[in-house]
C-alpha positions as CSV (number, residue, x, y, z in Angstrom):
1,X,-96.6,44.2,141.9
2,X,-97.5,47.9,140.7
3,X,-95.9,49.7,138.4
4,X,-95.5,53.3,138.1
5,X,-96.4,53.1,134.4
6,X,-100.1,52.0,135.8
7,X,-102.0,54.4,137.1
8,X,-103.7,55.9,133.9
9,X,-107.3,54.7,133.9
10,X,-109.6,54.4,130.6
11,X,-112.7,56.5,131.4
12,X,-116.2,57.4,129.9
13,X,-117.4,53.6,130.3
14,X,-117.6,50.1,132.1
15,X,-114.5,47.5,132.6
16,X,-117.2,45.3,131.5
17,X,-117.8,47.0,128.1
18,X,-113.9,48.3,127.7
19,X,-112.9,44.6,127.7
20,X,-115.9,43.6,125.2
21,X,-114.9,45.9,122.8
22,X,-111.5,44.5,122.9
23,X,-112.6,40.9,122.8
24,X,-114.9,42.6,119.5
25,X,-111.7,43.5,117.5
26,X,-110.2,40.1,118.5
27,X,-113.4,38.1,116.8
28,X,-112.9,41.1,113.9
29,X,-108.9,39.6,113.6
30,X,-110.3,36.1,113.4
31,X,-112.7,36.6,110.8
32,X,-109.6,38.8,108.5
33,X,-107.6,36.3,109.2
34,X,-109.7,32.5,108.4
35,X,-110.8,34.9,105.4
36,X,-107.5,35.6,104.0
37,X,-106.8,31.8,104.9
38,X,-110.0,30.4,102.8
39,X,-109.5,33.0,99.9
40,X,-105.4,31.5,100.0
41,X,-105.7,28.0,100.2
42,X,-108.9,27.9,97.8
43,X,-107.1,30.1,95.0
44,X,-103.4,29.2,95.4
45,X,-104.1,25.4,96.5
46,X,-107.4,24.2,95.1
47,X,-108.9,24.1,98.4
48,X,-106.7,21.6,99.9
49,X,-106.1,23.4,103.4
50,X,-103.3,20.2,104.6
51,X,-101.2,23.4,101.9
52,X,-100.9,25.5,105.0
53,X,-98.6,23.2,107.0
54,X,-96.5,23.6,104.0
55,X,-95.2,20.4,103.3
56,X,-92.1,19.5,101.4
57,X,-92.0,16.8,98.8
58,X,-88.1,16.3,99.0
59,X,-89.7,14.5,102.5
60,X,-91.4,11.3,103.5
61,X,-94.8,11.8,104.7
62,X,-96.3,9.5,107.6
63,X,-98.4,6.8,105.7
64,X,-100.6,6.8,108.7
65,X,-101.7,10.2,107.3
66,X,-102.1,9.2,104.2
67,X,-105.9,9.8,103.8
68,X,-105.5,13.4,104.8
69,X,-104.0,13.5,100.7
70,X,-101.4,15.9,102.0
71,X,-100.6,19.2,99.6
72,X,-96.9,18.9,99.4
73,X,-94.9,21.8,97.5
74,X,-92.5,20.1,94.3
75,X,-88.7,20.2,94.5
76,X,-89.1,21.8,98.6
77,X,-88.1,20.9,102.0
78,X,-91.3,22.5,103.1
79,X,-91.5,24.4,106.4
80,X,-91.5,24.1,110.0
81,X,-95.3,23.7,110.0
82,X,-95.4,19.9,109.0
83,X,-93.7,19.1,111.7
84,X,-96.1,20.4,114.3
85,X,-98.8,19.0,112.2
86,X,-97.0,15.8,113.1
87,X,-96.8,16.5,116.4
88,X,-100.4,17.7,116.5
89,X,-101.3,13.7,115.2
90,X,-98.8,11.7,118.2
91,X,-98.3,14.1,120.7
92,X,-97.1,11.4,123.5
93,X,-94.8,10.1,120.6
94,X,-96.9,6.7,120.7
95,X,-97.3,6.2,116.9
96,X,-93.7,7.1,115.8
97,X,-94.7,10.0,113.3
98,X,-91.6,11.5,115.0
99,X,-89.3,9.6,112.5
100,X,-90.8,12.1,109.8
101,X,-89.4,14.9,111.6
102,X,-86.5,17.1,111.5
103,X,-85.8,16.9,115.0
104,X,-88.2,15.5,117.3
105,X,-86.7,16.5,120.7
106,X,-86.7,21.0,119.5
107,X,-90.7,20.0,118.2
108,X,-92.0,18.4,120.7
109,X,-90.8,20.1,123.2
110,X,-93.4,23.5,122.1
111,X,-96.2,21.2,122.4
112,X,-99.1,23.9,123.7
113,X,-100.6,24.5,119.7
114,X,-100.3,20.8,118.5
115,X,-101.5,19.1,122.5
116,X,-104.3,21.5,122.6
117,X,-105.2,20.7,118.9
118,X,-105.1,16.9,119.8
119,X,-107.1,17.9,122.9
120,X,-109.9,20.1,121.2
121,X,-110.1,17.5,118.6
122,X,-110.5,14.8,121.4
123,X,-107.4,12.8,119.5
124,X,-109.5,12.0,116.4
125,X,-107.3,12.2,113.5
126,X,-110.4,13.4,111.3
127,X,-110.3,16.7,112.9
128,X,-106.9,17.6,114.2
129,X,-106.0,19.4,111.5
130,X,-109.0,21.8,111.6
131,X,-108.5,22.2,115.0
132,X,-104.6,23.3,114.5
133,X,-106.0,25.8,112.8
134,X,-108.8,27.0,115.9
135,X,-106.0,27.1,118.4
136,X,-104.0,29.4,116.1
137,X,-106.7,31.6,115.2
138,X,-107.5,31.7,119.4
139,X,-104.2,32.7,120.1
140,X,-104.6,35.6,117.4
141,X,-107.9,36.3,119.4
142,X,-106.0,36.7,122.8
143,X,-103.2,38.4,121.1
144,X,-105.5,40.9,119.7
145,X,-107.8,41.3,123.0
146,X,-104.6,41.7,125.1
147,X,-103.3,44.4,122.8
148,X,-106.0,46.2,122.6
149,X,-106.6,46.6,126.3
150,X,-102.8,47.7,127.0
151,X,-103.7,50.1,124.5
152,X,-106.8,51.2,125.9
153,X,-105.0,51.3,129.5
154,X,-102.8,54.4,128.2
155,X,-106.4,56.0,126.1
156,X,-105.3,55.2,123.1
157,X,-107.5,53.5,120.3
158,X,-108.5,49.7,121.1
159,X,-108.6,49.5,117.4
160,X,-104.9,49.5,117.2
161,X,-105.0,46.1,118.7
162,X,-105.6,44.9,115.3
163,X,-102.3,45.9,114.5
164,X,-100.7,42.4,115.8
165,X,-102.1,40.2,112.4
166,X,-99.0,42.4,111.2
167,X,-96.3,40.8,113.4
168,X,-94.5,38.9,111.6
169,X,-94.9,35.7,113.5
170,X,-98.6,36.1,113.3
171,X,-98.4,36.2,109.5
172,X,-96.0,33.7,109.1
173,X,-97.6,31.4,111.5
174,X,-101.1,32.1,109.4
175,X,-99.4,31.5,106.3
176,X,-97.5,28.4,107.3
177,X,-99.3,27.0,110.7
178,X,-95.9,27.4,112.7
179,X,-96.4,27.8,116.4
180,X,-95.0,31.3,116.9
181,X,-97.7,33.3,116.9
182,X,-98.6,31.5,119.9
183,X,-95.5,33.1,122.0
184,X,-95.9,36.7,120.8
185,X,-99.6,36.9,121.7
186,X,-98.6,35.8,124.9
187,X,-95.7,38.0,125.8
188,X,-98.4,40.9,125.0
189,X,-100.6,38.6,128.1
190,X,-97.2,39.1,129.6
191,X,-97.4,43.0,129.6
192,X,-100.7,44.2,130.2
193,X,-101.1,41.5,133.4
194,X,-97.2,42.6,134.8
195,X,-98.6,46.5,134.0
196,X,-102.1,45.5,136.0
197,X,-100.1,43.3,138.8
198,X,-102.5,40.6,138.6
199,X,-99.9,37.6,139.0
200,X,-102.5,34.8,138.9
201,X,-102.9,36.0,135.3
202,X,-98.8,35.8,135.0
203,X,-98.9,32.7,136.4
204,X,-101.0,31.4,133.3
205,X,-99.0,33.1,131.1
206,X,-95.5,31.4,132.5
207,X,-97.5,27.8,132.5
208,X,-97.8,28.2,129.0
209,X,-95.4,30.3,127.3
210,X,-92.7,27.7,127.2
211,X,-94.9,25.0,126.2
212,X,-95.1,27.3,122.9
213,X,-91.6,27.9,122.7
214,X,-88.5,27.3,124.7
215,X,-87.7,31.6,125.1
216,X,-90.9,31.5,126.7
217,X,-88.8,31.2,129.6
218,X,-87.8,34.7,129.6
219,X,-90.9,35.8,130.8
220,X,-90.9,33.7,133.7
221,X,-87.1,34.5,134.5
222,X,-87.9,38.5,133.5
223,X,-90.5,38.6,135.8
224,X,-88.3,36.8,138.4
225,X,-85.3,39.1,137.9
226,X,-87.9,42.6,138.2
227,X,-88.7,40.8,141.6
228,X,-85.4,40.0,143.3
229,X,-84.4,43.5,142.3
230,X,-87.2,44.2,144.9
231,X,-86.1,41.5,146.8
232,X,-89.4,40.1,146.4
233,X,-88.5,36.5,147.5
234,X,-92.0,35.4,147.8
235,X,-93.3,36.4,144.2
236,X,-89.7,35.2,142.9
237,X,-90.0,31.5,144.3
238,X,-94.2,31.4,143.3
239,X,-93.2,32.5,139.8
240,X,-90.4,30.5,139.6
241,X,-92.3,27.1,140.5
242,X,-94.7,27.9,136.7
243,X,-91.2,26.6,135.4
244,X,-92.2,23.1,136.4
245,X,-94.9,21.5,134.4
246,X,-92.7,22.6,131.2
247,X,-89.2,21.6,132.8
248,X,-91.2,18.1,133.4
249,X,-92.5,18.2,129.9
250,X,-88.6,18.7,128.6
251,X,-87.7,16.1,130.5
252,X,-90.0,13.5,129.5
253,X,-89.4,14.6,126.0
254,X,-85.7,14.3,126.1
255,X,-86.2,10.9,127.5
256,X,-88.2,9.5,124.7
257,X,-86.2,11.6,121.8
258,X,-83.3,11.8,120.0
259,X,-80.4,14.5,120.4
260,X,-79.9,16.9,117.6
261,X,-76.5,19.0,116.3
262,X,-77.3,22.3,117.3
263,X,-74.0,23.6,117.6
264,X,-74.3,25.5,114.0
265,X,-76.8,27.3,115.5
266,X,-74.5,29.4,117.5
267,X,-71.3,31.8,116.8
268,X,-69.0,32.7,119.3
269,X,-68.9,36.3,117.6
270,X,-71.7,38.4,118.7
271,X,-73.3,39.8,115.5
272,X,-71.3,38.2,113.1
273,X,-74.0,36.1,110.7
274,X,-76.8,38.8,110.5
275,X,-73.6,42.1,109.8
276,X,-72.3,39.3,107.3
277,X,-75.7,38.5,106.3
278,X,-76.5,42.8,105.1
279,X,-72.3,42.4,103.5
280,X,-73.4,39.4,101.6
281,X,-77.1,39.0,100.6
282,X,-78.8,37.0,98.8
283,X,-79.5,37.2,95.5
284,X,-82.8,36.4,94.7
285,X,-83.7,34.0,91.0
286,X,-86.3,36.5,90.1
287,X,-86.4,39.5,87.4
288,X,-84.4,42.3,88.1
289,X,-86.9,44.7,89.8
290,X,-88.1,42.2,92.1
291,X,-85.3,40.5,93.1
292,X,-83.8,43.9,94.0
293,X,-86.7,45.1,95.8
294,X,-86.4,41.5,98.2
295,X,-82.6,42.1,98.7
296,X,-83.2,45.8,99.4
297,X,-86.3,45.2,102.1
298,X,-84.1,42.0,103.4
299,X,-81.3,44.6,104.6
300,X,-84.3,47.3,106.1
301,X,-85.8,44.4,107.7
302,X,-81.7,42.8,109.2
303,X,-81.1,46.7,110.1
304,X,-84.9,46.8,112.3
305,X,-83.2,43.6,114.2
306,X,-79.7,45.0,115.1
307,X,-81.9,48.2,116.1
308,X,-84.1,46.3,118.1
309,X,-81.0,45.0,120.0
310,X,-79.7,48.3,120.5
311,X,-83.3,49.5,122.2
312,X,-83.0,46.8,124.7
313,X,-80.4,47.6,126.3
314,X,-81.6,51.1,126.1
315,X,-85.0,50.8,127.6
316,X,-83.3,48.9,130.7
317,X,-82.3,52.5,131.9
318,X,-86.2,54.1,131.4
319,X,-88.7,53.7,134.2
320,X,-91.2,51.5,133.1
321,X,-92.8,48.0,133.8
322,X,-89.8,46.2,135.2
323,X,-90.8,42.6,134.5
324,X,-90.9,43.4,130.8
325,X,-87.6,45.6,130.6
326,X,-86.0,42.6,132.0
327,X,-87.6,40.3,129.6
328,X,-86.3,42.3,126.6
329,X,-83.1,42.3,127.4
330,X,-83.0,38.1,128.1
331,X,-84.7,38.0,124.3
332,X,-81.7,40.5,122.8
333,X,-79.2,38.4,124.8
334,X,-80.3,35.4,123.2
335,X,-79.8,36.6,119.7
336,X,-76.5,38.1,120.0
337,X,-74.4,35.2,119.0
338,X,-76.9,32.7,117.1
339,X,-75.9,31.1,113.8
340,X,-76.6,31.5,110.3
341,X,-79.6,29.3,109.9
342,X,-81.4,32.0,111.9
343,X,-80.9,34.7,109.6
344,X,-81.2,33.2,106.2
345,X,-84.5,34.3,105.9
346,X,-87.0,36.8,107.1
347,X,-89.9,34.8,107.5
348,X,-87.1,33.0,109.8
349,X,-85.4,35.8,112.3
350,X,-88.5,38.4,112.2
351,X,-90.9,35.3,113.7
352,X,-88.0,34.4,116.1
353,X,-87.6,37.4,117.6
354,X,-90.9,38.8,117.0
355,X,-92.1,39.0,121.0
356,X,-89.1,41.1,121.5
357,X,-90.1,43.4,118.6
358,X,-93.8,43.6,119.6
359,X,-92.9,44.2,123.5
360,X,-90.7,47.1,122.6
361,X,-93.1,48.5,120.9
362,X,-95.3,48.5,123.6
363,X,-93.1,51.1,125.4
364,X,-94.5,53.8,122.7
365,X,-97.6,54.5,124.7
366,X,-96.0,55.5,127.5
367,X,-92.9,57.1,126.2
368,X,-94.5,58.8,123.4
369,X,-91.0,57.3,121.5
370,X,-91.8,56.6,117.7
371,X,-88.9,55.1,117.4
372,X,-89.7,52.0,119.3
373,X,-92.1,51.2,116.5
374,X,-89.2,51.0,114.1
375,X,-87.7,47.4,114.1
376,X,-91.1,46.0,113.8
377,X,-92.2,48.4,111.3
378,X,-88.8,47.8,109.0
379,X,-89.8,43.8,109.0
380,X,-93.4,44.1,107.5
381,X,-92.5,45.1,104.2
382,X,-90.4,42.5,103.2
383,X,-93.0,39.8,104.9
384,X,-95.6,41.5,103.0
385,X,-93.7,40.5,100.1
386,X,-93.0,36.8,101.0
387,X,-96.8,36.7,100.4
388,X,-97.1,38.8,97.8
389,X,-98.0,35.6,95.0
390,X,-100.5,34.3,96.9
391,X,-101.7,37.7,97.4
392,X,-101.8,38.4,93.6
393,X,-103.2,34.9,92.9
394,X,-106.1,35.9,95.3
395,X,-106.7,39.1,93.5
396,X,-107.0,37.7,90.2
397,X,-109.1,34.8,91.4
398,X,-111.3,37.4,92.8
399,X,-111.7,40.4,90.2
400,X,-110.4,38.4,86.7
């Protein structure tokens, strides 16, 4: 499938060398990103790098695991990292390290990062979590590299691929190993390949996107929706048949897991928890200037989402790659009535939602509409600050 956004050609040098610089700024994202990593975990957790998977200690931890002398954080819960660190060490649930997590049948079911850190590692414990960290980092690479060409497909600067280490998920999921980053970089796969028409390229993207996360079904179905509107039956039913390997995965899953209450999760209101979220916010237990400043950027950042909603339904009307207009809308529509544990926290709704936020703001090149870059830009600040401690930690570590 063509799109009538394709058609404007990079000139002045080869494909071969166009996609090597790209693939350059990827490596040039990697070594930012292990850097900030190394400089983190060695000045804010005495080079113990099990810290990143942010482990509570209100939780038991597998004894199996034991010799890893996990970092857990005092008087915490942790994060939804150690449970994909978890997954990463049993991924066929054969050595029942899915007791020691929240709820087994939601983790294992976005298996891609922890199977393919299993894989790399060739199952030995020793290096499964080093390897947890490679797949993430390779999914910043392809993030990167895919950004960069869409950008170099409209003649704009490849450089600005770099710009996706400040998507929320990305920095989230380099702070706390979550799996998130994994989906947005692929959405951006998503884009440029639906704005080239090369669907064996889709077709890899739909295998794995719901591996990483469940909404990675909305690519798939996005795609499949752009299609029918063309009444495309053929390309519908090929795309549609990607959906397999993860329905089976789901379903294997289900069988050998627990259920789990989700039914907090969702509000029959639309908009009611994140508009009663900006009414009420949180008060922070910091000193004055700080904890306004987090309450402050929390509402800039809530106001970015509800505008990102609003855009979606927006850009459905503009002429643009269908397959991805489509897809937006399917990620709004599944934020409209969630629950309140989904907008507690930034570091919670900004990663969620962040492939919606970056593919909107993929419509700027074409449309030339700053505004598009808006939700996305109105979360940084206040993920910026999440990490600000460590970030000051670093400093000191590093000047005195």
């Amino acid at each position: 499938m063509q799109d009538a956004a394709e058609g404007v050609k990079p000139a002045g040098d080869s494909a071969a060398q166009r996609r090597g610089l790209c693939a350059a700024y990827g490596l040039i994202a990697v070594l930012l990103a292990l850097t900030w990593q190394y400089l983190a975990v060695h000045y804010n957790y005495a080079g113990n790098w099990t810290a990143l998977f942010c482990t509570g200690a209100k939780l038991s931890q597998p004894p199996s695991l034991a010799s890893e002398k996990i970092y857990t954080f005092a008087n915490s819960l942790g994060y939804d990292g150690q449970y994909y660190h978890y997954v990463a060490h049993d991924p066929l649930l054969l050595r029942g390290l899915d007791h020691y997590i929240d709820a087994p049948r939601l983790r294992y079911r976005r298996i891609l990062v922890p199977g393919l850190a299993f894989l790399v590692a060739f199952g030995n414990s020793r290096y499964i979590d080093a390897a947890f960290i490679g797949v993430n980092l390779l999914f910043l690479f392809a993030g990167v590299y895919w950004m960069s060409r869409y950008f170099a497909h409209f003649r704009w600067p490849r450089a600005w691929g770099l710009l996706f280490l400040l998507v929320p998920a990305v920095v989230v999921s380099l702070d706390r190993l979550t799996v998130d980053m994994t989906l947005s970089a692929l959405s951006l796969g998503f884009a440029l390949y639906a704005l080239e028409g090369k669907f064996s390229r889709l077709y890899v993207v739909f295998l794995l996107a719901p591996l990483a996360r469940e909404t990675g079904l909305f690519l798939t179905a996005g795609y499949c929706l752009a299609q029918l509107s063309e009444r495309s039956i053929r390309h519908t039913f090929l795309a549609a048949t990607s959906a397999l390997p993860s329905l089976g995965w789901y379903a294997f899953v289900g069988a050998n897991t627990g259920g789990y209450d989700a039914s907090h999760w969702f509000t029959p209101v639309p908009f009611a928890f994140p508009l009663d979220r900006m009414i009420h916010p949180v008060h922070y237990p910091f000193s004055g200037a700080v904890a306004w400043t987090a309450t402050a950027l929390d509402e800039f950042a809530l106001a970015g989402m509800l505008l990102a909603f609003v855009l979606s339904f927006w850009l459905l009307k503009k002429k643009w790659i269908k397959p991805v207009q489509f897809a937006i809308v399917l990620f709004a529509l599944s934020g409209l009535n969630l629950g309140k544990p989904f907008w507690e926290e930034v570091y919670a709704f900004d990663r969620v939602f962040s492939p919606l936020l970056v593919l909107i703001a993929l419509q700027v090149c074409p449309s030339r509409s700053w505004i598009l870059l808006a939700p996305v830009a109105m979360s940084i600040p206040r993920v910026g600050l999440q990490i600000g401690r460590q970030a000051l930690r670093v400093a000191r570590g590093l000047f005195g």
